[in-house]
ROTI-957540 format. One record per atom (N, C-alpha, C): residue number from 1; x, z negated, y. Coordinates in Angstrom, 1 decimal. Example, Ala and Ser with C-alpha at 12.3 -4.5 7.8 and 13.67 -1.06 7.14 Angstrom:
% residues 2
  nr   east     up  north
   1   13.2   -7.8   -5.7
   1   12.3   -7.8   -4.5
   1   13.2   -7.8   -3.3
   2   12.8   -7.1   -2.2
   2   13.7   -7.1   -1.1
   2   12.9   -7.9    0.0
***
This chain:
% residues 117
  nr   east     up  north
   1  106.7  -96.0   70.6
   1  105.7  -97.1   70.6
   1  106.3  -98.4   71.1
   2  105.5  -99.2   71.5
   2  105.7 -100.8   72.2
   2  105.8 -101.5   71.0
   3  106.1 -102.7   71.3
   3  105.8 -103.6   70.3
   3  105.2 -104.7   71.3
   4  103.6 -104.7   71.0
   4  102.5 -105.2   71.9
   4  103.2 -107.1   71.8
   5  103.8 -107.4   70.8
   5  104.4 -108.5   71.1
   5  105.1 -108.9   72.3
   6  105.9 -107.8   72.6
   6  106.8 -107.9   73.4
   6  105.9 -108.0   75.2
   7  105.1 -107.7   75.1
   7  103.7 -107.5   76.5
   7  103.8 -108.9   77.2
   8  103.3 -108.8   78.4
   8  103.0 -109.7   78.8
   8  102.0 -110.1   78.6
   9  101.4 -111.3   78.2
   9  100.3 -111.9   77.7
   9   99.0 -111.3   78.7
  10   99.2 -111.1   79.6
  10   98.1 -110.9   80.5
  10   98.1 -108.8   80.5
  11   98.8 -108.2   80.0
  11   99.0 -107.2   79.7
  11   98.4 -106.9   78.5
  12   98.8 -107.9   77.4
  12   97.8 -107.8   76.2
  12   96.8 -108.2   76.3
  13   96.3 -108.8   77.3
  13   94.7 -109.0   77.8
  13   93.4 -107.7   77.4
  14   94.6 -106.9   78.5
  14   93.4 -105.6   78.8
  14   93.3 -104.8   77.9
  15   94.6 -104.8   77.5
  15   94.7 -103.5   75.9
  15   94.0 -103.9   75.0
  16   93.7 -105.4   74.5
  16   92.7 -105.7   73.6
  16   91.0 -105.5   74.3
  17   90.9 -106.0   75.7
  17   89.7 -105.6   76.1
  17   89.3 -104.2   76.3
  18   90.0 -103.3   76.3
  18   90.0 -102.0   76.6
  18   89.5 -101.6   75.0
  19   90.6 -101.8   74.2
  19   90.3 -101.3   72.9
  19   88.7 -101.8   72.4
  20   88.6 -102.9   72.6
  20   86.9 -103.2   72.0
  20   86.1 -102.8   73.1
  21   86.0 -102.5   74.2
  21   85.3 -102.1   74.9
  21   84.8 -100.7   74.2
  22   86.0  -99.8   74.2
  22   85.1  -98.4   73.1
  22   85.2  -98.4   71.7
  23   85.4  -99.5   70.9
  23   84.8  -99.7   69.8
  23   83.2 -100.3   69.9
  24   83.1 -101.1   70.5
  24   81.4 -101.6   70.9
  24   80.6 -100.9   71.6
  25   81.7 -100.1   72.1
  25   80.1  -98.8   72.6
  25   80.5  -97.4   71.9
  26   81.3  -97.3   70.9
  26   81.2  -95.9   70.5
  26   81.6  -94.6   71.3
  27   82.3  -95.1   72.3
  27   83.3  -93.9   73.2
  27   84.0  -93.3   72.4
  28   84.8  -92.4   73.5
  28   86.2  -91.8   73.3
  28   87.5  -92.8   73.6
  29   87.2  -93.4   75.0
  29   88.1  -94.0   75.5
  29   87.4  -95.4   76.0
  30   88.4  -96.8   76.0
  30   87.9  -97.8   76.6
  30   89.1  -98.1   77.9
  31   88.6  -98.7   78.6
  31   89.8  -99.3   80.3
  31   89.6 -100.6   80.4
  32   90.8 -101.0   80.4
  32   90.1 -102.2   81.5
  32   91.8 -102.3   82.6
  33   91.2 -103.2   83.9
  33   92.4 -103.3   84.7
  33   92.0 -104.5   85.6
  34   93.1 -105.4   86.0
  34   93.7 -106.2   86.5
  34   93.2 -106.1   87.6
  35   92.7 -107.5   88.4
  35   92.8 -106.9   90.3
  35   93.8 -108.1   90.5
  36   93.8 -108.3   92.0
  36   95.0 -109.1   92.3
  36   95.1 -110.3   92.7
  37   93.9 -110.8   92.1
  37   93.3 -112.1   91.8
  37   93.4 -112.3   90.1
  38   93.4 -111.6   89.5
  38   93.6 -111.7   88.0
  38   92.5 -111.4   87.3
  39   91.3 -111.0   87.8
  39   90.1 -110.6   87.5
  39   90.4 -109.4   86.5
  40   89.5 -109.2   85.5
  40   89.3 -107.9   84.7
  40   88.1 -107.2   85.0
  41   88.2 -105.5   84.7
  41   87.0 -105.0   84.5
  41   87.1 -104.2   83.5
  42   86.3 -104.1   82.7
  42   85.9 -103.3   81.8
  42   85.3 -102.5   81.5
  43   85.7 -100.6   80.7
  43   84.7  -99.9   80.9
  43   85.2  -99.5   79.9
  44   84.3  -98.2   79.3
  44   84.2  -97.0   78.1
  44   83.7  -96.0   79.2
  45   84.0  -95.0   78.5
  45   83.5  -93.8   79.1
  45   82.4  -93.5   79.6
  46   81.9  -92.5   80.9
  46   80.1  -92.6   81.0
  46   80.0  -90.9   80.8
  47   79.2  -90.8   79.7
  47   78.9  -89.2   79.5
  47   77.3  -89.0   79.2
  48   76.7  -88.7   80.6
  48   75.7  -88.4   80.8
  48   75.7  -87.1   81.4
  49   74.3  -86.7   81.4
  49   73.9  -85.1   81.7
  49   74.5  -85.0   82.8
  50   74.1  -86.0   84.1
  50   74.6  -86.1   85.7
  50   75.5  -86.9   86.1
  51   76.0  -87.4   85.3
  51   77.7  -88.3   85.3
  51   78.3  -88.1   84.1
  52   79.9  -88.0   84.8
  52   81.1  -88.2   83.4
  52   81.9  -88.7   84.3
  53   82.5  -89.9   83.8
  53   83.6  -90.6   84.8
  53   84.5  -91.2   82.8
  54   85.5  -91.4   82.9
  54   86.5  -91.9   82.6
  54   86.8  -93.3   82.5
  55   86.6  -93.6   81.1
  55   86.7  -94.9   81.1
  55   87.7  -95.7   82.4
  56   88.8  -95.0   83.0
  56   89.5  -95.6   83.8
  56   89.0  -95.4   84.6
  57   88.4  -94.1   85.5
  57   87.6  -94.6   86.5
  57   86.3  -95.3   86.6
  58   85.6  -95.3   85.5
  58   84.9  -96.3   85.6
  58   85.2  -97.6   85.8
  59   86.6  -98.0   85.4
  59   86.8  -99.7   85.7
  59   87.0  -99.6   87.0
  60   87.8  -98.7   87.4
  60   88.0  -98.6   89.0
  60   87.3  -99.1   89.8
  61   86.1  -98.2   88.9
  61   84.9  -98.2   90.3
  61   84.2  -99.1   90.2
  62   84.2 -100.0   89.0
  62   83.9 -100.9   88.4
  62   84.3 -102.1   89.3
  63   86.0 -102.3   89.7
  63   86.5 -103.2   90.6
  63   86.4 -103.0   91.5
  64   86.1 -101.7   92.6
  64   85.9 -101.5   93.9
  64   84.6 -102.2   94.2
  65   83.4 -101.8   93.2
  65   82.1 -102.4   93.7
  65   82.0 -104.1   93.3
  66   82.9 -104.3   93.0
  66   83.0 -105.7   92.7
  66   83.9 -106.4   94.0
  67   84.3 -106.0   95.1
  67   85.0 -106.4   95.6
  67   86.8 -106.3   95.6
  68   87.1 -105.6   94.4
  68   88.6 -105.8   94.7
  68   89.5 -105.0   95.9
  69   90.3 -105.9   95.7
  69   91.4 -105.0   97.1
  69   92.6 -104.1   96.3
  70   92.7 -104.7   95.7
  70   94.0 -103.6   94.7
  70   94.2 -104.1   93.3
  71   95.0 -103.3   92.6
  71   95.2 -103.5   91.3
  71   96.9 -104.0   90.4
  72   96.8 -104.9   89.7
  72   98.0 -105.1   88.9
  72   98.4 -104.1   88.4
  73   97.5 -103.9   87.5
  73   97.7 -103.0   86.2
  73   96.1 -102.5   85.4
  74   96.4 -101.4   84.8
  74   95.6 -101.4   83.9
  74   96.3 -100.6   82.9
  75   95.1 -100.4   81.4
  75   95.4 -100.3   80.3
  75   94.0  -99.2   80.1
  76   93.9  -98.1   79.2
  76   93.3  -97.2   77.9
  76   93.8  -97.1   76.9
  77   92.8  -97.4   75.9
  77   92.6  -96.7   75.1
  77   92.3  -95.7   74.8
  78   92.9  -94.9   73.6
  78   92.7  -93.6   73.9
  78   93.2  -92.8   72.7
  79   92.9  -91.7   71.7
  79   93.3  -90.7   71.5
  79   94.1  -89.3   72.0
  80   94.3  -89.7   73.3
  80   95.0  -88.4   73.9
  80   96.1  -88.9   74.4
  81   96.9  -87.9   74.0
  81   98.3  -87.8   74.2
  81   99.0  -88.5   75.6
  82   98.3  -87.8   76.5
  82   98.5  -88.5   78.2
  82   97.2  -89.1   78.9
  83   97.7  -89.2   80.0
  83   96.5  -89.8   81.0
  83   96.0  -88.9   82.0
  84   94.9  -88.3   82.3
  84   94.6  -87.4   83.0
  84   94.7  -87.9   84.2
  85   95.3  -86.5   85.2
  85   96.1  -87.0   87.1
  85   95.1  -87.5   87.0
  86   93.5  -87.4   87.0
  86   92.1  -87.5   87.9
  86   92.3  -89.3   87.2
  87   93.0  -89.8   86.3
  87   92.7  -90.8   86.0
  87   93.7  -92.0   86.5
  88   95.1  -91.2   86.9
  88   95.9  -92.1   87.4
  88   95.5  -92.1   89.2
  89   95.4  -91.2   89.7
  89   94.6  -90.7   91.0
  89   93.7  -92.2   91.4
  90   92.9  -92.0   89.9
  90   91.8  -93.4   90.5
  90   92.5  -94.8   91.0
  91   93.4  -94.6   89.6
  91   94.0  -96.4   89.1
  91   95.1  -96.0   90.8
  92   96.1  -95.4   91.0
  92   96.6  -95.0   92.6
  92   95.7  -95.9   93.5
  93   94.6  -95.4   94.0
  93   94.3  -95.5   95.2
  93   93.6  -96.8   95.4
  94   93.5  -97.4   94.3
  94   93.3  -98.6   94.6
  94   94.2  -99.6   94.6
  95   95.6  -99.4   93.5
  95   96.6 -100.3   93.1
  95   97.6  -99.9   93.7
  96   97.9  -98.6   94.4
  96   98.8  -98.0   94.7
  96  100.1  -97.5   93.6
  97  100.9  -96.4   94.2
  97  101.7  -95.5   93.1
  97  102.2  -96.3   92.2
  98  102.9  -97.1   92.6
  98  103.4  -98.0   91.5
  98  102.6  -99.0   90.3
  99  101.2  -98.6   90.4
  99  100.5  -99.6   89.6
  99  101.0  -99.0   87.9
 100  101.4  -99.8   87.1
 100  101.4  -99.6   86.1
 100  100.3  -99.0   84.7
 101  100.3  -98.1   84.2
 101   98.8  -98.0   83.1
 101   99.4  -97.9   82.3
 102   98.9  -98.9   81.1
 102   99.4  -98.7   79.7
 102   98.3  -98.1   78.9
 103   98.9  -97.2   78.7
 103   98.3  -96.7   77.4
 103   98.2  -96.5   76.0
 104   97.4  -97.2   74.8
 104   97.8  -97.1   74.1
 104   96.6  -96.5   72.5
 105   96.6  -96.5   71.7
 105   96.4  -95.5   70.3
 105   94.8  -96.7   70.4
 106   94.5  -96.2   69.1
 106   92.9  -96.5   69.1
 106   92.9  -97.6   68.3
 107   93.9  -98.2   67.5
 107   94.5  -99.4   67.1
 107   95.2 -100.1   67.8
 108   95.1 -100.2   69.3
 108   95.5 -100.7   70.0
 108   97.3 -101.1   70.5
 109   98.0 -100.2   69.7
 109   99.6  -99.8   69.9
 109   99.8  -99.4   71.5
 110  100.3 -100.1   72.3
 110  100.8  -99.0   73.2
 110  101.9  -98.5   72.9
 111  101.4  -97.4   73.5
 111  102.4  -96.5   73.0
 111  103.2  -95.7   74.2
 112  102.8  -95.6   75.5
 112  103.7  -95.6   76.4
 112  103.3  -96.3   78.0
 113  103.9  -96.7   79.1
 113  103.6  -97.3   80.2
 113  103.8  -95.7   81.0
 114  102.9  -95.8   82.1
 114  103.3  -94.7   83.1
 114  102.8  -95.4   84.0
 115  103.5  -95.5   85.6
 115  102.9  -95.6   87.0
 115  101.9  -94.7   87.3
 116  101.0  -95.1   88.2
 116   99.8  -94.7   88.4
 116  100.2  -93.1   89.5
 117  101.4  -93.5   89.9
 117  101.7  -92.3   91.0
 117  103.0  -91.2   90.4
***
């Protein structure tokens, strides 16, 4: 586990926005991520009959349609153990391999950093 003290203030940004993102909608998972202007986007999970996207790719695609060119970082929330490839794949190709994801518990702990590649 982190000690979210220790974060960079703008790191604890997203993990807090992330975390109430799927508490206020009742997800599994909430995202949010950095662009390279310092912008945030925010998502929960989408699970409908004809879409399932990942709270992380949802912010993704969240920031692509919004204009971004690439990514700092992002952050989930989450109950599961790791981060699914299809999820770091997303946060990749926009922020490239090295983008950082923090992920952390549904109490908002992170609890470990992985690069996106």
């Amino acid at each position: 586990m982190t000690d979210n003290s220790a974060l960079d203030p703008e790191d604890r940004k997203i993990v807090t926005l992330a975390r109430s993102a799927r508490a206020r909608n009742g997800v599994p998972e909430g995202a949010a991520v950095r662009d390279e202007t310092g912008r945030t986007y925010v998502a929960g999970t989408v699970a409908l009959a004809s879409l399932r996207l990942s709270a992380l790719q949802t912010a993704v695609a969240m920031a692509v349609a919004s204009g971004a060119k690439s990514l700092e970082a992002a952050a989930v929330v989450t109950e599961a153990d790791a981060v699914a490839a299809a999820d770091l794949a997303a946060v990749g190709d926009l922020g490239g391999p090295d983008t950082p994801v923090l992920v952390a518990g549904t109490d908002g702990t992170v609890r470990t950093t992985v690069t996106a590649g």
